[in-house]
N, C-alpha and C positions, 0 to 999 in steps of 0.2 A: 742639655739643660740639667747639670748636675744640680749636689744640695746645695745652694748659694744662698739665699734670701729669705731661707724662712724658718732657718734652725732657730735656736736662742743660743742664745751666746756667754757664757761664763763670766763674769766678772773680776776672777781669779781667787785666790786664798784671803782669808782676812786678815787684818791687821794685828790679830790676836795670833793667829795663826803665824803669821813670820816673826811677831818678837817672841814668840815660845820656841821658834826654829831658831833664829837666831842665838838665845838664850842657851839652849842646849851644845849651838856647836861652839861656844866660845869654850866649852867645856875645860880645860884647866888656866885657860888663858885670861886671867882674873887679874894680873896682879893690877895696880888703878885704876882697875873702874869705878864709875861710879854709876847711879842710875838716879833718876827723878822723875817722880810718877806724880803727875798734873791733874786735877781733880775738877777738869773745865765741867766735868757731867754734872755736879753741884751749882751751876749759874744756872739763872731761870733760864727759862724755853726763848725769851726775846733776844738774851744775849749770848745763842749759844747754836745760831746760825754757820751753814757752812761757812759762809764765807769769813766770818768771825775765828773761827776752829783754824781755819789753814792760815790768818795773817797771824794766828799766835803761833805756828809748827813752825811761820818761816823765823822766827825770831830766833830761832837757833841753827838757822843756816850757816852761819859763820862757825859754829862749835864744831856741826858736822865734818868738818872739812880740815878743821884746824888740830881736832883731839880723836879721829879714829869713829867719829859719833854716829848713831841712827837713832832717827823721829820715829815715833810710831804715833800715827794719829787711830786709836781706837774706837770701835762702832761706838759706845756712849758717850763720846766727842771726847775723852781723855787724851792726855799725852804722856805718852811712854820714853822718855830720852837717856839713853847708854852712852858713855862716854869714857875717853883714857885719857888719863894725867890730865885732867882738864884743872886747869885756876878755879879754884873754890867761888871766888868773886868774881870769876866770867860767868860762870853756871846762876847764881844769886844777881849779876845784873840781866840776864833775862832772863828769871823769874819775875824780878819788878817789872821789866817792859811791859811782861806776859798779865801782871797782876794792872799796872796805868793802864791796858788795854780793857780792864773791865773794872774801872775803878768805880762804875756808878751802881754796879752788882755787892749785894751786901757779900757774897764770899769773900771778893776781894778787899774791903772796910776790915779796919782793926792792925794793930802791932804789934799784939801781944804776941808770946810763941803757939799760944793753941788756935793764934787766927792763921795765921802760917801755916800752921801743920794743917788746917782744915783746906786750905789749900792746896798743898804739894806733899807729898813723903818722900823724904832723902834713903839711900840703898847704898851701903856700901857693899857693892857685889859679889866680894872677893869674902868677905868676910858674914856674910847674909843670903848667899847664895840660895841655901836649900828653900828659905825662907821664903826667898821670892821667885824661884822656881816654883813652888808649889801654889802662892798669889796667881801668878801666871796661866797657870795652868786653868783653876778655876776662872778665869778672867775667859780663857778660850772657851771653858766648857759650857757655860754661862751663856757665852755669844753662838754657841752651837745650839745650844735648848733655843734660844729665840729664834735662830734662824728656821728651826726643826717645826717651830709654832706658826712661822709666820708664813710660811709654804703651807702647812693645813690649813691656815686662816685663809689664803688663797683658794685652794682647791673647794674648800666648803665657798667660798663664795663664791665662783666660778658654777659649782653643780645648784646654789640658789638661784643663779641667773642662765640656768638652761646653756650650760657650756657644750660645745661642738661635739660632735660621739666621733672616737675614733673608727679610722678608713679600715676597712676590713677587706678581705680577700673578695666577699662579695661582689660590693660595691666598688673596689677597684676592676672589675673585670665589667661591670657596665660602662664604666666611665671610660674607662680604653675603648668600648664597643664604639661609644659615642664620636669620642675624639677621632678615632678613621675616617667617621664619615662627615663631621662638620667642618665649618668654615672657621678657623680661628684667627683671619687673619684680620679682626676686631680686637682679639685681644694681644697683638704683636704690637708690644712697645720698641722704641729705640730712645737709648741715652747716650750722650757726646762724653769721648774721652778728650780733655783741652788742653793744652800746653798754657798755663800760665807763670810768666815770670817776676819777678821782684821788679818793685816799679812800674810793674803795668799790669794792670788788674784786666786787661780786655781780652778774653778765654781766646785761644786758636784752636779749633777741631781738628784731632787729630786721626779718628776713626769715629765712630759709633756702635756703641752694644746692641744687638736686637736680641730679645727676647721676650717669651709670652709670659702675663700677667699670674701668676697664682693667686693671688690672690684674685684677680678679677674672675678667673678662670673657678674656684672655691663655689662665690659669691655667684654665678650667674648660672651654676650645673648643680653642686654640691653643697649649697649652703650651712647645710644642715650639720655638715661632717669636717672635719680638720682633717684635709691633706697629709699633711705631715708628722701626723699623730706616730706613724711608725716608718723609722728610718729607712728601713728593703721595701716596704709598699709603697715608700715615696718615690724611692728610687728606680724603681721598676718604673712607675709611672713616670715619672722623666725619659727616661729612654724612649716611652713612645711618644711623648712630646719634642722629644730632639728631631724622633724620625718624621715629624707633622711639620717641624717647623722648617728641617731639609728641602720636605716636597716644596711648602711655601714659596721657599730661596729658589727652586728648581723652575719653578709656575710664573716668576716675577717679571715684572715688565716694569718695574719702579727704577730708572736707571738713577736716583738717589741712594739708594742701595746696591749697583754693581759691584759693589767695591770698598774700600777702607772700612770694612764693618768687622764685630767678632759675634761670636755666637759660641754658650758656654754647653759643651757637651758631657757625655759620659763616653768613657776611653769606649768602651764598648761599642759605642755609634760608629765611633771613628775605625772600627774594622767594620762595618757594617754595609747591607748595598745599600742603604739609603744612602749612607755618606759617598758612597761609589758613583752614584747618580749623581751629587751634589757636585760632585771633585770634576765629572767630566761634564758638565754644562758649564763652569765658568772659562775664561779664556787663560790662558797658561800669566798671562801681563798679571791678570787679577788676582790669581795667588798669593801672590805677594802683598800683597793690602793686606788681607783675612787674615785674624786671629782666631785661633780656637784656645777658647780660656776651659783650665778642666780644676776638678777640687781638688784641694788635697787626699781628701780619704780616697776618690776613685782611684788617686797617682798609688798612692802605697797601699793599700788593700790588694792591689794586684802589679808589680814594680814588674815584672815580666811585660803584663799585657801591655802596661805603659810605653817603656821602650821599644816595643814591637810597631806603635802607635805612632809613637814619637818619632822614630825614622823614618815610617814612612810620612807622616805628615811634614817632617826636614825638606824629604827628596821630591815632593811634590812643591815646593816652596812656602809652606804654610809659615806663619807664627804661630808659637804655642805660649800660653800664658796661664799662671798657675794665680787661681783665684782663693780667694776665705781667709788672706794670712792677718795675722795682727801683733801688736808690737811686741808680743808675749813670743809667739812663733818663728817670727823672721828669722828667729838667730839661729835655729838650726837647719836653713835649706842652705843648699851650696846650687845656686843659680847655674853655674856654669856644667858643675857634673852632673845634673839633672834634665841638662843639656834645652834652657828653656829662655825665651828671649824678655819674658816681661813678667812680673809681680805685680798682686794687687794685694795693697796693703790697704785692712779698713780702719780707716778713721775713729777715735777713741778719744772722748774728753781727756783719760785716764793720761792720754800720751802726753797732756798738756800739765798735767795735775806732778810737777815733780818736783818739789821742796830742795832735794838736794842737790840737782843737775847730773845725778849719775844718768837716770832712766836714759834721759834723752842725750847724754853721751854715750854712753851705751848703743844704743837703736841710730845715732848717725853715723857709728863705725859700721853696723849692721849692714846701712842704706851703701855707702860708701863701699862695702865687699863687693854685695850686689850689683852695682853698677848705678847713682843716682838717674840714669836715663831711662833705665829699665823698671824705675817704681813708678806705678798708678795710686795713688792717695783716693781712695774711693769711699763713697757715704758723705762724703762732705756736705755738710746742712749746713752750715755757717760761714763766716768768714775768718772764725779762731783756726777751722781745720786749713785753711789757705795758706795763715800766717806762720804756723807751728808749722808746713808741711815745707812752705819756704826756706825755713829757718835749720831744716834739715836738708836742705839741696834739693827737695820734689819739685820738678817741674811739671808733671803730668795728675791731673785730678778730674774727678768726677762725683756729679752727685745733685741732689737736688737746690744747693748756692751756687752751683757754676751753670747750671739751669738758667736758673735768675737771671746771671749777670749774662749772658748771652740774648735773653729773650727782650733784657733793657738795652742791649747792645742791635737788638732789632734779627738776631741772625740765627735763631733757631728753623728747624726747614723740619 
């Protein structure tokens, strides 16, 4: 039971952030550009909705593509657009699209040129560079101070409403006392990994995950304390939860679980006797079902121990599946030299959210390296994550909407 489910998870850089990276490396590469900087943070609060912000970024979809171009949709819903040799009057006819899309907003009312300007600011980049280089910059440092406040704003509200105390060495050595000798297997979930295809929305089980609850596990010993508060006390505790949840697998008489099931360990277990125990109670046939899904950080924090893991889990027939990835990450495992049968990649609005169509070309040459049979589309809460997963060749998904549609399907066990 590696760190799977309870980290937080980055959102990545911000938008300020890549067009000041951006900006910088175009460094003498100036000659036509241009830039226009959209001033949507001027419309009131009612017309200045996300979904409002992204139908104006796609209005220059066609620029993108056509003049070398990049959108920047920034945190106070501005827009940032860079472009080469673009037609003067392609950039000016979607402005107006951009300005009819909020025509009932007084910024957008008026003809004169100061209603205009209050509008948009024209850049000729090559020749204003430093100018708005230095714009820029402040635009980031600006979104940094807010971000910087809005995390304290947090944390004070958080310690107002009696926030979790972190796990201490303590209180981890009671809670491992505990967990030896109770019964957990109250808090062993299992979730379906399902083959669905294009044209047929009705899940096929493929395996199923078992694993125990932390949070239920938190809430029903430790309430008081956040688990996760530090990454080596979590992880410690994981390991003895892997080797509780072995004995479990060991103790089972559930022949719903002989078989097609994964269970996400730390490499460490997997030299371990508990796992020794576990390897030689199932039957040599049943190997081959079981996945062991392990994290990233356990794989390369220790790449020796891995491999040491990895062969032997090969030559006993195991599958090995490397769990946490997201579309930020894919691109740098090489599936095959890692010597590993399956990925799970997590599902991310973000991976939907892509104006220019690179992202997502991009991440289906990624999938397509990989092997599209060896990716798991995991987290799926909806039915956008199905459609976008399809759309990339996934046939394998998990998560609380393929839940759903199995239990409307009548076939959850």
């Amino acid at each position: 039971m590696a760190l799977s489910q309870v980290q937080n998870r980055s959102r990545g850089p911000s938008q300020e952030y890549l067009l000041l990276d951006y900006l910088q490396r175009l460094g003498r590469n100036l000659d036509g550009r241009l830039a226009v900087h959209i001033h949507l943070s001027r419309l009131r609060p009612q017309n200045r909705q996300e979904h409002h912000i992204r139908i104006a970024a796609a209005t220059f979809e066609g620029m993108v593509t056509n003049y070398e171009g990049q959108i920047f949709t920034l945190s106070n819903s501005d827009l940032f657009f860079i472009c080469r040799n673009a037609a003067i009057e392609d950039i000016d006819a979607a402005i107006m699209k951009v300005r009819y899309l909020f025509s009932e907003d007084p910024l957008s009312q008026g003809d004169e040129e100061e209603d205009l300007a209050r509008f948009c600011t024209w850049y000729n980049v090559e020749s204003q560079y430093d100018e708005l280089l230095d714009m820029i910059k402040q635009l980031h440092r600006e979104r940094e101070r807010k971000a910087r406040l809005a995390v304290a704003g947090d944390k004070g509200a958080s310690s107002r409403k009696g926030a979790k105390k972190p796990l201490d060495p303590e209180q981890l050595g009671k809670l491992e006392t505990f967990l030896r000798r109770a019964d957990l297997s109250n808090l062993m979930r299992r979730q379906p990994i399902c083959a669905i295809t294009p044209g047929n929305m009705t899940p096929q089980p493929v395996f199923r995950e078992l694993y125990i609850s932390i949070a239920d596990l938190q809430q029903s010993v430790l309430p008081e304390f956040d688990l996760a508060s530090s990454l080596w006390l979590f992880q410690h505790l994981t390991q003895t939860l892997d080797a509780r949840m072995l004995a479990m697998l060991v103790r089972n008489d559930d022949t719903s679980i002989a078989s097609s099931f994964s269970i996400n360990l730390n490499v460490g277990t997997i030299l371990s006797p508990p796992f020794l125990n576990f390897d030689s109670s199932l039957k040599a046939v049943a190997r081959g079902t079981v996945v062991i899904e392990l994290q990233k950080i356990d794989i390369f924090g220790d790449m020796g121990a891995y491999m040491f893991a990895r062969d032997f889990m090969r030559e006993r027939g195991y599958r090995i599946c490397l769990d946490g990835l997201n579309h930020l990450t894919l691109q740098f495992i090489d599936r095959e030299r890692l010597g590993l049968d399956l990925l799970k990649l997590q599902w991310s609005p973000d991976m939907a959210d892509d104006l220019t169509g690179n992202r997502v070309s991009e991440l289906k040459e990624h999938i397509d390296r990989c092997g599209r049979a060896r990716i798991i589309l995991n987290r799926c809460d909806s039915d956008e994550a199905i459609r976008v997963g399809q759309s990339l060749g996934i046939t394998m998904y998990q998560g609380r909407y393929v839940d759903k549609l199995l239990t409307s399907e009548g076939r959850v066990s």
